[in-house]
N, C-alpha and C positions, 0 to 999 in steps of 0.2 A: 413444443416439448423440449428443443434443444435448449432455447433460451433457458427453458427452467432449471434445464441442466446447470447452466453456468450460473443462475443464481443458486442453488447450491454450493457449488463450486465454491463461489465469491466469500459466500457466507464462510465456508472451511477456510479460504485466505486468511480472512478476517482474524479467525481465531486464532490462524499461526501466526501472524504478523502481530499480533496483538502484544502474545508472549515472548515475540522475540524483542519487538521493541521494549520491553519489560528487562531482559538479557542488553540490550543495550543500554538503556540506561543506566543501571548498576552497572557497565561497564564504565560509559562516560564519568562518572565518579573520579576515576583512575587513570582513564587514556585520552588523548585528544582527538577530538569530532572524527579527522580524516581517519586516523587510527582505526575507532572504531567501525565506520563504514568499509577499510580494510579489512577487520575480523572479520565481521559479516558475510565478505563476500570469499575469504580465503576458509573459513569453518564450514562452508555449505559446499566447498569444492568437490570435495573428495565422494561424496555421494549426489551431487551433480555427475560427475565422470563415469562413475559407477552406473549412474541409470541410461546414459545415455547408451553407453557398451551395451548394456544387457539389451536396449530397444536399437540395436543396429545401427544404430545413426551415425556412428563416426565417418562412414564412407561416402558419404554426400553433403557432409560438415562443412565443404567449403564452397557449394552451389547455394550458396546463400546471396541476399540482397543487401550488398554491404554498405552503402551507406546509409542505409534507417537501423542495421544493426550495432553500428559504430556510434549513429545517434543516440540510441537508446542505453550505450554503453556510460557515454558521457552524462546521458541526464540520468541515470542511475548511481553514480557517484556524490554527482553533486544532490542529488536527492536524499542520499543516506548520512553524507556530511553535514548537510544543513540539517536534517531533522536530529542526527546527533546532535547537534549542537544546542538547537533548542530545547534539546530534551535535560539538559543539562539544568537548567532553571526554569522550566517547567513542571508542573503534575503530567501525568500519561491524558488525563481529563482534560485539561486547559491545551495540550498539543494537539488532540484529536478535535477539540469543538472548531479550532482555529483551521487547522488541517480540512476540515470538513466545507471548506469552498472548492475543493476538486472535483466533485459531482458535478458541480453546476459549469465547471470551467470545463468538464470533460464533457458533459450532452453539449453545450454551446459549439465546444469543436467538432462534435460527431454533425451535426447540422454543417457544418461550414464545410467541412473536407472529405466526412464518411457520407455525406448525402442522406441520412437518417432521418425520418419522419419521426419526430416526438411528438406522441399524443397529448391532449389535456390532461392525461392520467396522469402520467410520468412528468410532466412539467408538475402538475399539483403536486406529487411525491416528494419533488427537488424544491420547490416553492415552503412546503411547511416545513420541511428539515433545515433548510436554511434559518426558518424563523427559529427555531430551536437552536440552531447555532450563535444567533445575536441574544436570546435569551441568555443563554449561557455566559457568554462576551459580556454582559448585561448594556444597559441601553448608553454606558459613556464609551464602551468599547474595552475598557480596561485589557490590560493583558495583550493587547492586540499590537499596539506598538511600541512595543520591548525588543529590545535587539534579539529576543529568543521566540517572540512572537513572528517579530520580521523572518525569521530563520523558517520558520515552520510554514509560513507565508511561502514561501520563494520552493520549499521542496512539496509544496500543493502543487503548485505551475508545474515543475518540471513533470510532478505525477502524472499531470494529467496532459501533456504532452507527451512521454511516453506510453500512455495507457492507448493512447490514438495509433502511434507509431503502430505499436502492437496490433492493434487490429486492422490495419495496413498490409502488415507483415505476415497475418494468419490469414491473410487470401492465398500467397505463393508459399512461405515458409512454413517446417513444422515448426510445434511447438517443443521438440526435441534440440533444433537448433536454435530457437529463441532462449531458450534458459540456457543453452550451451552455451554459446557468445554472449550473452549478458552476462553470466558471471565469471567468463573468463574475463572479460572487457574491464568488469568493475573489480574484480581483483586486483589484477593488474594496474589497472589505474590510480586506486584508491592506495594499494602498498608503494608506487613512486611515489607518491605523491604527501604520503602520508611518515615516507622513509627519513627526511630531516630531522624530525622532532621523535620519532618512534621508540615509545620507553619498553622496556623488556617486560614481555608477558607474563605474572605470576601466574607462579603451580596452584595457587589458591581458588584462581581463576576458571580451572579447567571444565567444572560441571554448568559454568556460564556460558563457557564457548562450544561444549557439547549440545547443549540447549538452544545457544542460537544457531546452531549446524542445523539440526534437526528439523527446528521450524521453520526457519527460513526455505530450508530446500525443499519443505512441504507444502509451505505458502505459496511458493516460487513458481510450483508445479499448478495449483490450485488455481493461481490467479491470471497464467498462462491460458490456462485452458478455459476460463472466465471470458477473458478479454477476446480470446482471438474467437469463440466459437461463437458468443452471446451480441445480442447488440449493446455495444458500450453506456446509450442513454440509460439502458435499465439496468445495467450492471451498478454502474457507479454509486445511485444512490443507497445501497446495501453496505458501504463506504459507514455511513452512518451509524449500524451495529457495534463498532467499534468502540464506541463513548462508553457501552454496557461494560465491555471488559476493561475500561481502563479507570472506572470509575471503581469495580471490583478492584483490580490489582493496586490501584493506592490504596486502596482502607487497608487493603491486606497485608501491603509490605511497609507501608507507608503509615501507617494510619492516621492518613488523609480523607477525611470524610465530607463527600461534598458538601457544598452551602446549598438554598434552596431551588437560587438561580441555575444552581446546573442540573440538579435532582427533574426541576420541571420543562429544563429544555432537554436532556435528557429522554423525559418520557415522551416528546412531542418529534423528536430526533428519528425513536426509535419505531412510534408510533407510521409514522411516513415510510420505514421501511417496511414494515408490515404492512400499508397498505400495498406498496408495488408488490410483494410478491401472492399477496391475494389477487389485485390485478390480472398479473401477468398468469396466474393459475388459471382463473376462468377463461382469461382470451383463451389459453393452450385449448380447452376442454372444451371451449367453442369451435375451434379450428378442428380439433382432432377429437370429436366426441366418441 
């Protein structure tokens, strides 16, 4: 029952992250990749801080395990830089089909390092979502190696090497201190870093950056508690859901309306995440009738 916890959880990620990377893109428009993964992680501060006081955590803020937290800091940067990046000449559709080899990079690593038993269930879940993802790609690969494909490539890895870290870290660590140090980490790193080129933020801009506050530190919360409480193999492929909402938000803002190729990988995408969490419901119901 707890896992199912976190596939819910996962799922509400999903949502937030969906919409924020939506607020970023319409950022990238205007700002540069680092930039933006700078906003990101300086707009969701201030109610990161906020939550962490109200749940008493500042007082044992620094009994933490700091090098996976310093890790996860660095691949959070570069994760939100590169997927800026490609998001720049990409659809929100074509990042996320691309994006959607993290599943499979993140069960492979729970096997290698988490010691996780992956049943035939969940291998089949990541097995057809996959196919749905080359669907999509269609059979020459297109899209795939563009230097904004490459982009989107490289911030799967990091995802899913942080997503491991994570659940590492929610054996000893809270999940009060993991959002806490990541987004201090990627603040700060992502605003040095991003400080050379840094164009000055329009007034215009304001309800973009309330919006990616918002979700962001909803997601942040969400996928936190995802990752560290659930087992990663079946978390991840819920990862998939995401093609729904980004394939809505281009018609919407965009009106970019899929081709066939993505309409049917798409539904075979989304279809595989439906089956994990029917799965994963009967096993609960089996275990805990």
């Amino acid at each position: 029952m707890k896992n199912m916890r976190s596939i819910y959880a996962m799922l509400f990620a999903v949502a937030m992250f969906s919409l924020m990377d939506t607020a970023m893109k319409l950022l990238a428009a205007h700002y540069p990749a680092m930039q933006v993964a700078a906003l990101r992680g300086l707009a969701s501060l201030p109610l990161v801080l906020v939550y962490i006081g109200w749940r008493g955590a500042f007082k044992s803020a620094f009994r933490v395990r700091w090098p996976l937290h310093i890790l996860r800091g660095i691949l959070g940067v570069a994760m939100l830089s590169l997927f800026a990046f490609g998001l720049k000449n990409l659809t929100l559709a074509e990042a996320y089909s691309i994006f959607f080899i993290a599943p499979a990079l993140i069960t492979a690593l729970s096997v290698v390092f988490l010691k996780e038993r992956v049943n035939a269930a969940r291998w089949i879940a990541i097995a057809v979502g996959l196919v749905g993802v080359i669907v999509v790609l269609r059979p020459t690969g297109e899209g795939l190696l563009t230097l904004g494909g490459l982009a989107i490539l490289a911030a799967a890895a990091c995802y899913a090497v942080s997503a491991i870290t994570n659940r590492v870290l929610g054996r000893t660590d809270s999940n009060e201190h993991m959002i806490l140090w990541l987004m201090l980490m990627m603040s700060a790193g992502a605003s040095a870093l991003a400080a050379p080129d840094w164009v000055a933020v329009r007034g215009s801009d304001f309800l973009l950056l309330l919006a990616l506050s918002v979700t962001g530190f909803l997601g942040q919360i969400a996928i936190t508690e995802a990752f560290s409480k659930g087992e990663a193999s079946s978390i991840a492929p819920l990862e998939y859901t995401a093609l729904a909402w980004g394939v809505g938000l281009d018609w919407l803002l965009w009106q970019a309306l899929p081709d066939r190729y993505t309409m049917l990988g798409a539904a075979i995408i989304i279809g595989s995440g439906i089956y994990l969490i029917r799965h994963e419901h009967d096993h609960a119901k089996a275990e805990h009738p």
